[in-house]
ROZABA-985391 format. One record per residue (C-alpha): residue in three letters; x negated, y, z negated. Coordinates in steps of 0.5 Angstrom, whole numbers, padded with zeros to 4 digits, always signed. Layout:
ALAXYZ;...
***
This chain:
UNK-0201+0162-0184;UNK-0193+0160-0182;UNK-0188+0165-0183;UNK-0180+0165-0182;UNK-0180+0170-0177;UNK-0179+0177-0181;UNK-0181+0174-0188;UNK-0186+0180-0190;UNK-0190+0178-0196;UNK-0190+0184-0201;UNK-0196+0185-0205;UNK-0197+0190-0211;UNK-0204+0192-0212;UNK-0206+0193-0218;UNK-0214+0197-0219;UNK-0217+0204-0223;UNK-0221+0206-0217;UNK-0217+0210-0212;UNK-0222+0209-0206;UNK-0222+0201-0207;UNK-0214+0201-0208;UNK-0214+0205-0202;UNK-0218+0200-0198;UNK-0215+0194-0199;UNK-0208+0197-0198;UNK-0211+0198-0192;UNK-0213+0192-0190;UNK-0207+0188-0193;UNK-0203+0192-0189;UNK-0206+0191-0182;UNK-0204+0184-0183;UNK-0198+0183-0179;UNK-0194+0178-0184;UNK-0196+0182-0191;UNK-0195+0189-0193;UNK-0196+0193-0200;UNK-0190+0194-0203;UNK-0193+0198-0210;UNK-0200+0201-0212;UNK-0202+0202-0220;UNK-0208+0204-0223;UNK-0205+0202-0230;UNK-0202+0197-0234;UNK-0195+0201-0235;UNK-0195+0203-0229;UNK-0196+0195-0226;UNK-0190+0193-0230;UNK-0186+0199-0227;UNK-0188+0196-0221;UNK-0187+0189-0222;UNK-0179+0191-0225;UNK-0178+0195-0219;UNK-0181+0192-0213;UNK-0181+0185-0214;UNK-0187+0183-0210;UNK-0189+0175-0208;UNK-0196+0176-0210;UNK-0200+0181-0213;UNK-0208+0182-0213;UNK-0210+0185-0220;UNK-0217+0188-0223;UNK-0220+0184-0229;UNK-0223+0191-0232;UNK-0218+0197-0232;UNK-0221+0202-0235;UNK-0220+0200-0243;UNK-0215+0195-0241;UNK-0215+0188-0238;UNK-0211+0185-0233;UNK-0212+0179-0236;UNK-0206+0182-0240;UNK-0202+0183-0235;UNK-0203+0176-0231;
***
C-alpha cells in the first residue's frame, strides 16, 4: 500500500475480549503507515471514541457481550 509521506491510517479497535484487543493493537501498530487511535470493549464506549478521534477505519467485533457490532457499523 502507497502512502502520502506521514499519512497514518488511524484505526479504532473495537473488541470485549481484553487479550484479543490487545494482540491486535499490536500487530496494527507494528505496522509503519497504521496505528490505533482508540481501543473500546462496548458500544457506548465505541461511539465516544468515533466522536473524539475520528478514525479512517475501525475493525469491530460482531458479538460484543450482549450487544451487536452490527448496530454500531
Amino acid at each position: 500500500m502507497t502512502q502520502e509521506a506521514g499519512h497514518v491510517i488511524r484505526v479504532l479497535v473495537v473488541d470485549d475480549h481484553p487479550i484479543f484487543r490487545t494482540g491486535l493493537v499490536d500487530v496494527i501498530n507494528d505496522e509503519p503507515d497504521m496505528r490505533v487511535c482508540a481501543e473500546a470493549a462496548t458500544l457506548a464506549a465505541a461511539r465516544a471514541a468515533v466522536a473524539q478521534h475520528h478514525p479512517h477505519v475501525a475493525i469491530i467485533d460482531l458479538v460484543l457481550g450482549n450487544e451487536s457490532g452490527l448496530d454500531l457499523v
